[in-house]
C-alpha positions in Angstrom: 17.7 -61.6 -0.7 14.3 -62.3 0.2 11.9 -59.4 0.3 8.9 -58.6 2.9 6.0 -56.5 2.1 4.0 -55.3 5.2 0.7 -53.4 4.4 -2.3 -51.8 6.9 0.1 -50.7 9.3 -1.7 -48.5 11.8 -0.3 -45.1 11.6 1.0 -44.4 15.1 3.2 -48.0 14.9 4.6 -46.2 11.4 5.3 -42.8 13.0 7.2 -45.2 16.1 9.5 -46.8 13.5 10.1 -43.8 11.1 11.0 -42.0 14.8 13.5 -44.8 15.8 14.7 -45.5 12.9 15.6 -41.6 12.4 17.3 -41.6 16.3 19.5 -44.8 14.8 20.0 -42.8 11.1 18.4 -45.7 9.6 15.8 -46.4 6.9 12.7 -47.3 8.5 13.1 -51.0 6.7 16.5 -50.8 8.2 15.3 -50.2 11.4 12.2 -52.9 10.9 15.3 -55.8 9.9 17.4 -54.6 13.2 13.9 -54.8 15.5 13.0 -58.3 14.0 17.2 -59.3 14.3 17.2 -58.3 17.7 13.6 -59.6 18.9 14.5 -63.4 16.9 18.0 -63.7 18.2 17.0 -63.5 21.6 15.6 -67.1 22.8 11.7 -66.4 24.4 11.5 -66.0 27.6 8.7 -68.5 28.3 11.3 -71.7 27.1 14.1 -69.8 29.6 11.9 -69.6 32.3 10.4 -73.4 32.0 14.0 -74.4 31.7 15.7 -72.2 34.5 12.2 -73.9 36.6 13.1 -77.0 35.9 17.3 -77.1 36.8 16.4 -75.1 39.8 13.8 -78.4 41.0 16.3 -81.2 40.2 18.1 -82.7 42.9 16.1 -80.3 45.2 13.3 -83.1 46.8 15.0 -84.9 49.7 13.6 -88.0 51.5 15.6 -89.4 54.8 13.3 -92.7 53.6 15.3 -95.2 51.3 13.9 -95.7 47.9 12.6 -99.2 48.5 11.0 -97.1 51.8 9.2 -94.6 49.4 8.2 -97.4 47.0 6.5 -99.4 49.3 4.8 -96.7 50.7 4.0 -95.5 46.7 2.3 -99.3 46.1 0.4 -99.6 49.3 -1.2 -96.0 49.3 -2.6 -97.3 45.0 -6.3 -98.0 44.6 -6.6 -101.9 43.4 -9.0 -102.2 40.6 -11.0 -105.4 39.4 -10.6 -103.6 35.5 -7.4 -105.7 35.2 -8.2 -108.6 37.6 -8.0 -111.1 34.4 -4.9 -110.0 32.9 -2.8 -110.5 35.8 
């Protein structure tokens, strides 16, 4: 097993852990393993949230146009530009 060495740890985060790991009747390196277990297992909540935003948008944008409608009106609303003019 692979083992983790953690120095400079500011005194009131140490007296935290040795507190909850007494109120669990663990080690405070057992209780440091079952914080990091617990806080890695979980996915992060930024990548749930950007997912859940994104299958709560699909499907929900509704046109009565048809698509050859909304493409038409896509093409004719675009800026022409003489950049290209000789590669067309």
């Amino acid at each position: 097993m692979a083992v983790l060495q953690v120095r400079s740890i500011d005194n009131q985060l140490y007296a935290t852990l040795a507190r909850r790991a007494a109120l669990d009747h663990r080690s405070i390196s057992q209780e440091v393993i079952s914080i990091l277990k617990k806080h890695l297992s979980t996915p992060e909540p930024r990548f749930a949230d950007t997912t859940n935003s994104f299958l709560e948008m699909c499907g929900c944008w509704e046109d009565p146009r048809e698509a050859e409608e909304i493409v038409t009106e896509i093409r004719n609303d675009r800026q022409s530009t003489r950049r290209f003019k000789d590669v067309f």
